[in-house]
N, C-alpha and C positions, 0 to 999 in steps of 0.2 A: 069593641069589648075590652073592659079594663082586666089589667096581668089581678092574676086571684090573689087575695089576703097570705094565701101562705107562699108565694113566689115573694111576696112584699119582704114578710116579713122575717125571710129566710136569710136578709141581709142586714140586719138588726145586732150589731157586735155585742158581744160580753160587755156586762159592766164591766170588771175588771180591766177588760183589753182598756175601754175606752180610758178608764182611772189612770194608766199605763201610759196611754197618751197622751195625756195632758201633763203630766208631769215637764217640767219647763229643760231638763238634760235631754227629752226623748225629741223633742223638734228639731227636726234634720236641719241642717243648711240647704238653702234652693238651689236648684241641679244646674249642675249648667249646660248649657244654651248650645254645646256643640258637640255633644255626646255622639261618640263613635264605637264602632264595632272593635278595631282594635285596643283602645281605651280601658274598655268596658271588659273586654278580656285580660286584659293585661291585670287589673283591678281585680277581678273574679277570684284569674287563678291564685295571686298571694293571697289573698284571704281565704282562702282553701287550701292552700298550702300549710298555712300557719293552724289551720283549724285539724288537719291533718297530723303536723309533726305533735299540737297537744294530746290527739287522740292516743296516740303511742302503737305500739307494735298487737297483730291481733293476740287474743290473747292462746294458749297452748290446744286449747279444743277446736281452733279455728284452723284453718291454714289457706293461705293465699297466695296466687300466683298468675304472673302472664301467662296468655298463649297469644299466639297467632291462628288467624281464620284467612284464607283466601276470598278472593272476591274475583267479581266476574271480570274485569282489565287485566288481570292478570299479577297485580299488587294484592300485599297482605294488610291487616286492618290488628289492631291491636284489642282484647279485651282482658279484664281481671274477673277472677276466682274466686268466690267464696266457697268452702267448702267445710264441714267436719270435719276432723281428724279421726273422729271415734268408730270411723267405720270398719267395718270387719268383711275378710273376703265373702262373698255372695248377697250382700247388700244390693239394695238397688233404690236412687234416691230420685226426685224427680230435678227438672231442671225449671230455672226462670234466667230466661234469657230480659236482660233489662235494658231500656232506656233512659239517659240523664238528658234530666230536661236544662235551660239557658234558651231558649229563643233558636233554636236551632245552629245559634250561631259560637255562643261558650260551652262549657262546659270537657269536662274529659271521663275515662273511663273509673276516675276515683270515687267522683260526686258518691255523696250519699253513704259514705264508706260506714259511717257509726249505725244507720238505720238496716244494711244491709247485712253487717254482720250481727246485729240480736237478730234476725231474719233467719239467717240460714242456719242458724245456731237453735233457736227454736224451734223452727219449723219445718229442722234437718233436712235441707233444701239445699242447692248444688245452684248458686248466682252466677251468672256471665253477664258481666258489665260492658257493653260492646264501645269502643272507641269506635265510633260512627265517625265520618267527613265533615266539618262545617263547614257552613255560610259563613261570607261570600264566596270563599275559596272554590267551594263545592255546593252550587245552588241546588234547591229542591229538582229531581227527587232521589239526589245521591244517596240519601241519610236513609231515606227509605227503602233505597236498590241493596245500599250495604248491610240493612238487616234482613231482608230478604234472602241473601248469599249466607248471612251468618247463621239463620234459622235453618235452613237446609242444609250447612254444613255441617253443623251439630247433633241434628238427626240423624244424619248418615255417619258422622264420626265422635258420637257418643263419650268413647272410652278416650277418646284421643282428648276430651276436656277432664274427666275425673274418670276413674277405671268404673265407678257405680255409678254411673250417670247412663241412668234409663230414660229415655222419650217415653217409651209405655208406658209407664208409670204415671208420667204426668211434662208434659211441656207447654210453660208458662210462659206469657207476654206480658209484659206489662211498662210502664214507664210513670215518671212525672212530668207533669207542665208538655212543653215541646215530647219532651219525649213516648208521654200517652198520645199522642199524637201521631208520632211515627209506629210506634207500635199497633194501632190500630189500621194503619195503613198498611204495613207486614201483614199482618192477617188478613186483611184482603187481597193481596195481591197473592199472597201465597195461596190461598183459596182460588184465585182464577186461575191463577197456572197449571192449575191439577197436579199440584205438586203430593208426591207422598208424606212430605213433613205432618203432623197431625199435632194441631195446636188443640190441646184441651183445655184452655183457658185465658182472657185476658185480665189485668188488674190495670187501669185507665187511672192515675191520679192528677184531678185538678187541669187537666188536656185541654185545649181549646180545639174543638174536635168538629164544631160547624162553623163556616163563618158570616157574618149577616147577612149577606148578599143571596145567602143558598139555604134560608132557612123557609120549611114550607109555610104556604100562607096559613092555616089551619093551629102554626105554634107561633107567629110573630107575636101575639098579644102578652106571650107570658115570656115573649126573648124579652128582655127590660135590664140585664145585669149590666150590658156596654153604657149604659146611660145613667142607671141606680148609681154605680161603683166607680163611676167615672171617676172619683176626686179619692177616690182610699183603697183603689184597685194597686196588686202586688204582679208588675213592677208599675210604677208611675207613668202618667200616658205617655211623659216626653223621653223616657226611656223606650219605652215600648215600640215608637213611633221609629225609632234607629233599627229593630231586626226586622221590617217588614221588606226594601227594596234586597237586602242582602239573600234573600231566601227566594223572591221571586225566576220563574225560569218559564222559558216559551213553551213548557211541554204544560196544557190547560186543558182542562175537560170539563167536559158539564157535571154536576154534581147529582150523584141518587141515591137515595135510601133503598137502603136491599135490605132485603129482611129473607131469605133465603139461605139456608147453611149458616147460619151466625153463631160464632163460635160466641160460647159460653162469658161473658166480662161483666169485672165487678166494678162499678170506678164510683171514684171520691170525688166528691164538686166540694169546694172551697165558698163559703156563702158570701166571704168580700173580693169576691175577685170578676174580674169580667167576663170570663169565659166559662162563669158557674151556670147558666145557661145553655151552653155550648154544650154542653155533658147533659144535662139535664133531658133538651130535644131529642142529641142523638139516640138518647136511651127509649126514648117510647115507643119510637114504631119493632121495637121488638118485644114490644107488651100488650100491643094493643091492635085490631083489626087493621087494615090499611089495603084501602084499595078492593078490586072482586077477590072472594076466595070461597074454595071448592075443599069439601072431606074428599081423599080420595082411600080410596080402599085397598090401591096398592100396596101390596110385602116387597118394603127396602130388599135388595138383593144386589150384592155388588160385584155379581156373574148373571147381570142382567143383559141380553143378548140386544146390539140396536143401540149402539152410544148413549145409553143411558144413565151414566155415570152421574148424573146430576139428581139421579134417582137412591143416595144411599145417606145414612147417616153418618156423624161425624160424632157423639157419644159428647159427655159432658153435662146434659140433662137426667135429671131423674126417669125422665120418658124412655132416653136413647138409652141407655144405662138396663132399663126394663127387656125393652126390646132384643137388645145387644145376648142378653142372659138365653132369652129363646131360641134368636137367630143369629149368633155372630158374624156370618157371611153379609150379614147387613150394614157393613161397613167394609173397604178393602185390608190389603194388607192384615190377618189376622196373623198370631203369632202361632206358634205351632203348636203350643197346648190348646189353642182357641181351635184350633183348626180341627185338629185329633179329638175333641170335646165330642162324646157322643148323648151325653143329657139331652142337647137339641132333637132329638131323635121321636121322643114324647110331645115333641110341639104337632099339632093337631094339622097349623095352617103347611105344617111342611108336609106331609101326607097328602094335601088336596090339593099343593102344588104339584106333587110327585105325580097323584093321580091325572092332572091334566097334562103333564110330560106323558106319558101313555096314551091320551086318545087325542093330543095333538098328531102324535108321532104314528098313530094307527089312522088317523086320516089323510094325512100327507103322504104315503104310500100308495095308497087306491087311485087318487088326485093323479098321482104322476104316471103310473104306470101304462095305466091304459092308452094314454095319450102319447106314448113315447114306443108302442109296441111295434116291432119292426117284424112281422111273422110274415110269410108264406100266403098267407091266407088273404092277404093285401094285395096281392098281385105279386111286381116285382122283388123279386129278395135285397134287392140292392135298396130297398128303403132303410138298411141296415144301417149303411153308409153315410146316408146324412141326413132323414126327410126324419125319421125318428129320430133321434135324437134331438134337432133340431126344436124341435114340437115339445119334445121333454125339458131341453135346456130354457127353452120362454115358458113351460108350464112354471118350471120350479122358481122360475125369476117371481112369477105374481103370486104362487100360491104363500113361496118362503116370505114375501114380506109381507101378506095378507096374514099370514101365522103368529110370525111376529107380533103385528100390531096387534093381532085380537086376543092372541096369550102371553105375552110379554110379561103384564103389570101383574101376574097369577103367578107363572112358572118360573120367568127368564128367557123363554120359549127356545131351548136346546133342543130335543125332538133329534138327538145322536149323541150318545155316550162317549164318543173323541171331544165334545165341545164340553162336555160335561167335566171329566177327568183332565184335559186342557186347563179348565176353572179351576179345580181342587189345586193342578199343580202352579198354579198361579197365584194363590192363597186369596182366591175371589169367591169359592164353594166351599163350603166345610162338610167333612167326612161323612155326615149320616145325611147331608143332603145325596154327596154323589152316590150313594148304599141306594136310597130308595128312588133317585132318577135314572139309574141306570138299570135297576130293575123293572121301574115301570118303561123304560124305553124298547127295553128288549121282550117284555110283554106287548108293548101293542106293536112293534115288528114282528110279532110273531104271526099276531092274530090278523094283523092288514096281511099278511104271506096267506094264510090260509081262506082267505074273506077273497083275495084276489082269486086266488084258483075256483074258489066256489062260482064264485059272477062270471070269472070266466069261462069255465069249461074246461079250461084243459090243462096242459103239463107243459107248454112252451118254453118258458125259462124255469132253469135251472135254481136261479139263488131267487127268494126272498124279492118280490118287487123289482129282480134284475133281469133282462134280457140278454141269455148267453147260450149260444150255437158251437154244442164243442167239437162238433166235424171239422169246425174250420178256426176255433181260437182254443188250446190246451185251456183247463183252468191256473196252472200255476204261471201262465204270465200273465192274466188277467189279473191274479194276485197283486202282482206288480204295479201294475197299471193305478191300478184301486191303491194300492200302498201310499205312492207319490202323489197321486191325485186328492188322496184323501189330508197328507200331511200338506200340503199345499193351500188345498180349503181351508185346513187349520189356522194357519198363519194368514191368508185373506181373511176369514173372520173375525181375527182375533184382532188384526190392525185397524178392520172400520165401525168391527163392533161392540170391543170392550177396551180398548186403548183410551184409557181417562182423558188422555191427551186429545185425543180426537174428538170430544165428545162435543166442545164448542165450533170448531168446526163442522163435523157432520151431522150433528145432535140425533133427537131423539126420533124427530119427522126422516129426516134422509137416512139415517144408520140402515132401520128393515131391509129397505130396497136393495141398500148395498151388500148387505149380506145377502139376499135374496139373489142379486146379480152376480156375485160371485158362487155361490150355488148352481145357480143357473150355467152361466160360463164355464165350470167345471166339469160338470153332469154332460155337455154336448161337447168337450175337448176328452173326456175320456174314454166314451164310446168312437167320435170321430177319431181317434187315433188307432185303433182297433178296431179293424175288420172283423163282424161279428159279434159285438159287445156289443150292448145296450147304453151300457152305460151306467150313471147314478145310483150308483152302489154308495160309495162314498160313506157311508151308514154302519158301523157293525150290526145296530138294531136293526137290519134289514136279512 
């Protein structure tokens, strides 16, 4: 299949450009024949230099300056500042953290100086020019690692780059040439790490961002730009042909299109350039179907119980932006007006969540009890000791991560107001969720309390779904018991099943279990240490 009329013709110069051309001063001299990396640098920088000292000083609205960024070796990486001057305290401006493109191998943290300050000057925007590592010195994927460090250092230390420099606000990626390149590789890397940085956008200029060997079959007919552009591509091939071994490094992967979590990017293709293509593919599989896909009907919640962190939005779309307004817990980290925000309160699906936090939490009571009752009535009393609990501790193992999976993608499936208010103070729940989960949880403990007594007949334990004999255990060191046991479970749940970190690790299939297993494990070590305790309290809604 031939590349379509408007791929063709997307390469088609300006008269003018061409008029430009031909002019008999604009015919370069032929390149030579031994073009090197240091050379080519060396050449770069005085001709940026000199294009620099005409630019002159910014001008009085502007103000610029170094900083230093650590990085993961333990060395510091240099970038510069654009910034306003006209800001007044309580400001808060967004940031674009940027890349300078050169083949990965020129270039420094000035490039670009005249386009960057009408930029932040207009678009009262706060620039970080990062002096990234070059090739050869520093093969791939140093350039990438050190914006990586730089992106998450910035988030975390905001004010330490301009005192109104808010990531909330807005934190931008973006580059040219090589450096839309690395930039795009920042955003995914920082994306797999579960990192908390929260990139709300890229701008990709002119990037050479696939390369032929990894383009899918399905878009080779319309890759055509390496071959079109071959003789008027920007830099010339026998240039270009010197930054490819200097960048190469033993760390190779195979190459995929993801199209899951993709942050928000605008980018600029260049129509005489080679790599106008490259931009071009990368761009579509986040426009267009690719591969099976399924609607699911899941509510984002990012105090979703079960490593399911791969389950939240990241904001930047009109969609997530809608959503966000309803449910701000639908992303992590909300900010503390976000959090405090009780408008969510009138969202409908949060009520029918809430309601299923109630008759999960009112069925998993009866589920356990019965099965773990160590009474008199059994024969020996000493089934106190380890036969019941025992029988309780593997109930709650299958039932908690049967609960999980079958109300997770609805509630979060919490089914106990410690894991709920754990979330709030995690900033993974927001306020009028934990209002109506904690009331529906203590509603249906109440009603599985009184549904147990009814089925069963009688008054055998004392608390709520818990087995307790106070001839031979007080209750105020039961209290106890329940206290550490309870805060324990805490921190076992929270590490296998809401630690973002973990979620590639355990995911979404193994997380249940493992909450479930520690559930489990808890409910038969806190009775087992306590003669006469049941156990599986662990609950206030109980």
């Amino acid at each position: 299949m031939a590349p379509s009329s408007e791929i063709l013709a997307s390469a088609q110069p300006d008269p003018e450009f061409l008029e430009a051309c031909a002019l008999p001063h604009q015919n370069p001299p032929p390149l030579p024949t031994n073009v090197d990396i240091p050379t080519l640098r060396a050449t770069s920088n005085k001709h940026k230099n000199e294009a620099r000292d005409a630019l002159g000083d910014p001008p009085p609205s502007l103000t610029e300056r170094d900083i230093e960024i650590p990085v993961r070796d333990g060395s510091t990486i240099l970038a510069y500042v654009y910034s306003p001057s006209d800001v007044v305290p309580g400001d808060e401006l967004p940031i674009f953290l940027f890349f300078h493109g050169g083949g990965f191998c020129l270039g420094t943290r000035h490039d670009d100086m005249e386009s960057n300050r009408i930029l932040a000057l207009k678009a009262g925007i706060i620039i970080v020019c990062l002096d990234y590592r070059l090739a050869p010195e520093h093969p791939f994927p140093q350039a990438i690692h050190d914006g990586v460090d730089a992106l998450q250092w910035i988030a975390q230390n905001a004010t330490q780059v301009h005192p109104s420099a808010s990531p909330s606000v807005g934190l931008i990626i973006g580059g040219t040439s090589a450096g839309a390149n690395i930039a795009n590789g920042v955003v995914y890397l920082n994306r797999d790490l579960g990192s908390p940085a929260k990139v709300t956008g890229q701008f990709l200029g002119v990037g050479p961002l696939l390369p032929p060997p990894f383009v899918p079959e399905k878009y080779k007919d319309d890759y055509v730009s390496h071959e079109q552009n071959k003789d008027v591509t920007i830099p010339p091939e026998e240039v270009a042909r010197a930054f490819v071994v200097p960048i190469l490094s033993a760390l190779v992967s195979d190459c995929h299109i993801i199209t899951v979590r993709l942050i928000v990017a605008i980018m600029a293709v260049t129509n005489r350039r080679k790599a106008r293509d490259s931009g071009d593919v990368e761009a579509r599989p986040s426009s267009e179907p690719s591969g099976p896909h399924y609607r699911s009907n899941s509510q984002p919640f990012a105090g979703r119980l079960g490593a399911n962190q791969a389950y939240v939005v990241e904001g930047g779309t009109s969609e997530d932006d809608h959503l966000l307004h309803h449910a701000p817990d639908a992303t992590p980290h909300m900010s503390f007006w976000e959090l405090m925000d009780m408008s969510p309160i009138k969202n409908l699906d949060l009520w029918k969540a809430a309601l299923i936090e109630g008759i999960g939490t009112k069925l998993h009571q009866p589920a356990y009890t019965a099965p773990a009752a160590p009474t008199q009535r059994f024969g020996s009393f000493d089934n106190a000791a380890f036969l019941g609990p025992l029988i309780g501790g593997i109930t709650n193992l299958i039932f908690i991560t049967l609960f999980i999976t079958s109300f997770g993608a609805i509630s979060g499936a919490h089914f106990n107001p410690l894991i709920t208010f754990a979330t709030f103070c995690a900033r993974l729940c927001s306020l009028p969720r934990l209002i109506l989960y904690v009331a529906a949880q203590l509603g249906g403990g109440a009603l599985a309390g009184l549904l147990v007594r009814a089925s069963w007949g009688g008054r055998d334990f004392k608390v709520g779904g818990c087995w307790l004999f106070t001839d031979i255990v007080p209750p105020r060191e039961i209290f106890v018991v329940e206290l550490v046991s309870s805060t324990l479970l805490l921190f076992l749940a929270f590490g296998v099943g809401l630690d973002p970190r973990q979620a590639k690790i355990i995911g979404p299939a193994l997380g249940p279990f493992m909450v479930g297993l520690s559930v489990g494990t808890m409910s038969f070590a806190s009775a087992f240490a306590r003669y006469g305790y049941g156990g599986a309290g662990l609950n206030p809604a109980r």
